[in-house]
N, C-alpha and C positions, 0 to 999 in steps of 0.2 A: 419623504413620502413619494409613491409613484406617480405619474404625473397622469394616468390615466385615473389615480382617485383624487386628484386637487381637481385637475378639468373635469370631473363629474360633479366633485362638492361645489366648485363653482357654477354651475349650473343648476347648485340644488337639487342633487338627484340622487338619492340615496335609498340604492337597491337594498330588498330584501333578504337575498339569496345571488349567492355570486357564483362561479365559476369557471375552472382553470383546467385548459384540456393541454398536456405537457408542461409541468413545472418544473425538473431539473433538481436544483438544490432548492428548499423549501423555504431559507430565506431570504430567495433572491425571486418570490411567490409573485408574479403580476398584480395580486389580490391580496400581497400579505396585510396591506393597512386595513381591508374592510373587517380581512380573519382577525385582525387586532382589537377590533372597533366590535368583534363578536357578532356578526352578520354573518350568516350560516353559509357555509363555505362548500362545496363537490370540489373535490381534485382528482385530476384523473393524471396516473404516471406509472408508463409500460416497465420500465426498467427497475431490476431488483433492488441492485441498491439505492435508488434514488428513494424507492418508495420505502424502504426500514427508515432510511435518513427524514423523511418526510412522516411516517409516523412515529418518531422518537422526539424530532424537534414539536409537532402539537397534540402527545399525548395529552395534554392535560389543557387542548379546547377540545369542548364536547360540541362546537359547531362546526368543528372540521369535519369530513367523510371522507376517503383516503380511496379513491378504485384503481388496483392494480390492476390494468389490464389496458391493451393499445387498442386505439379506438381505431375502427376500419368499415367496411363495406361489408363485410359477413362475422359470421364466430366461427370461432376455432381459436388457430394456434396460426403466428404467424412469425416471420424472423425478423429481430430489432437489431440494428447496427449500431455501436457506440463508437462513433470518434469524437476522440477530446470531448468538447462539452456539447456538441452535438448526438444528438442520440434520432436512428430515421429507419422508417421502416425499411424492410431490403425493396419490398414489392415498389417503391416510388425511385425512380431514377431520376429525378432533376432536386431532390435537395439543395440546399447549399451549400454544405460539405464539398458538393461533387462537383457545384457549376464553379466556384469559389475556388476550391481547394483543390479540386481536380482529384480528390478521394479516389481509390480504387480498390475497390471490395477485397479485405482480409478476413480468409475464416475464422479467426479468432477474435473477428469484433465481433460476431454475431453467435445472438441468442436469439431461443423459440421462448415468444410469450404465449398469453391466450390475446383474444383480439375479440372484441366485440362492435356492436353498431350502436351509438351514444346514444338512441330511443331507448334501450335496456337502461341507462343510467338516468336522462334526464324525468324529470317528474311535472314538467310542464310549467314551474315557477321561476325561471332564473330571468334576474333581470339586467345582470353582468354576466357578458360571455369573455374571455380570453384564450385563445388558441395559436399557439404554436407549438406546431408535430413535423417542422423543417420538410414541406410539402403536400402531406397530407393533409390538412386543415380541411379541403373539400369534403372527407369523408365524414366528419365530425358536423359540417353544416348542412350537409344532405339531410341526414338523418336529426335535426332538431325537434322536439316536440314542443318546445318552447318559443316562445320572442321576445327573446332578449330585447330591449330599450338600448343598451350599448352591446357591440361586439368590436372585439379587437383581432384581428389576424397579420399574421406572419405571410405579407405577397411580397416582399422585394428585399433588395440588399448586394448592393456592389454590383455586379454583375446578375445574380440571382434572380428571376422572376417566378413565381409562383405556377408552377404548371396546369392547375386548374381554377387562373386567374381568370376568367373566360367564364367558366362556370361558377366560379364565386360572385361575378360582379354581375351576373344576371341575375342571380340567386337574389340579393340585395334589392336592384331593381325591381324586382318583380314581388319582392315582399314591401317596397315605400322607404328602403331603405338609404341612407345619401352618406357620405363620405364627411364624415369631421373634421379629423383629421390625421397626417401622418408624422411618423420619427424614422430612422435609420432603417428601420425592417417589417414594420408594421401598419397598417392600416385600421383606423377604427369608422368602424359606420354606426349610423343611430338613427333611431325612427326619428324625424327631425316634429313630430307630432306631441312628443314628448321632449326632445333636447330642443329648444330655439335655439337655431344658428343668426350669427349677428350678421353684417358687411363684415366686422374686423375677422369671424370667425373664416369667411370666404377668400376675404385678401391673403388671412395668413395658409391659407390651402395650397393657394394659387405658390406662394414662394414656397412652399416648401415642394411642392410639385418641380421648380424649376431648380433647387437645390440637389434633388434625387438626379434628376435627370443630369444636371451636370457632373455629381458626383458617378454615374455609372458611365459618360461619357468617358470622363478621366481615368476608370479602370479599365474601359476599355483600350483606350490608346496606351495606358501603364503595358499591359499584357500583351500586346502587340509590339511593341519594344523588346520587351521582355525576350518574347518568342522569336524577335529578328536577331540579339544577341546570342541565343540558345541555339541558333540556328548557322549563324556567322561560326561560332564557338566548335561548331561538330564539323562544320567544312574544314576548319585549320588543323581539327586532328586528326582527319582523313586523309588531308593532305599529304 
């Protein structure tokens, strides 16, 4: 089970209507347990193959709804990048692909999807949000028409920060929204009016807060090594 539906069932909270903006491979679903459990599902995923793969694995729930299309700021048509299992829009330059991996754009990762603004998809009932679009996530909470009880987002990771982490965490604020909590790349918030937060749920915030922080400490000083050997290494052959 995924651990954002055990810590929601443990809190007894058991949404309506879920949904997942970037799923990827469709068994590896952020929400595959509630699509299991037959709680009416929106998926939303830009990329061609991911989306045949994702309607072939739930042809046969009829509470799946499957939208091909990248969620964004306007409509149209816009260019999706695929590395490895990262998949990011062209228009966002601080992915993780790119802070992480140091990525650099090949025309043959990229494809022209259509792109729309997630008020065309949402219908104002979702009580489970899950979103990660490897930096765009901003664009997908600007435009909510719903409030969600839980959201999950993709703000951090190694090195990585969320580029409109800024405007995400005001967004939150300013809706009564408070931080639950987080894993390796993620961030979840919840209206705390419907999820009670405990002392234990606070304390374990707080360390995981201080786990992140060290963990990107340490890739920091990793890459800076790194880059003094890289650097040592081009002097000696210049030599």
């Amino acid at each position: 089970m995924r651990k954002i539906y055990q810590k929601c069932n443990a809190k007894n909270f058991h949404p309506q209507h879920v949904a997942e903006i970037g799923v990827y491979l469709p068994e590896e679903s952020n929400i595959l347990d509630y699509i299991n459990d037959g709680v009416k599902a929106t998926l939303v995923e830009a990329h061609p193959t991911y989306v045949a793969l994702g309607q072939d694995y739930f042809k046969n729930k009829d509470n799946v709804t499957i939208h091909p299309v990248a969620v964004y700021d306007e409509e149209g048509e816009i260019n999706l990048i695929r590395q490895t299992a990262s998949t990011f829009l062209e228009a966002v330059d601080q992915s993780p692909t790119i802070v992480n991996d140091y990525y650099q754009t090949n025309q043959s990762d990229i494809i022209t999807v259509k792109c729309t603004k997630f008020s065309t998809i949402d219908d104002g009932t979702i009580g489970l949000l899950s979103i990660d679009i490897e930096g765009a996530e901003w664009y997908a909470i600007k435009h909510l028409v719903s409030s969600p009880i839980v959201i999950s987002v993709e703000t951090h990771g190694k090195r990585y920060i969320n580029p409109y982490l800024t405007e995400i965490k005001n967004w939150m604020k300013n809706r009564g929204y408070v931080v639950w909590y987080k894993d390796k790349s993620d961030t979840v918030y919840v209206q705390p009016v419907h999820i009670h937060l405990t002392l234990l749920d606070r304390i374990s915030l707080v360390g995981q807060n201080v786990w992140l922080q060290t963990r990107r400490i340490r890739s920091h000083i990793s890459e800076f090594v790194k880059s003094l050997f890289r650097s040592r290494h081009r002097s000696k052959y210049f030599l």
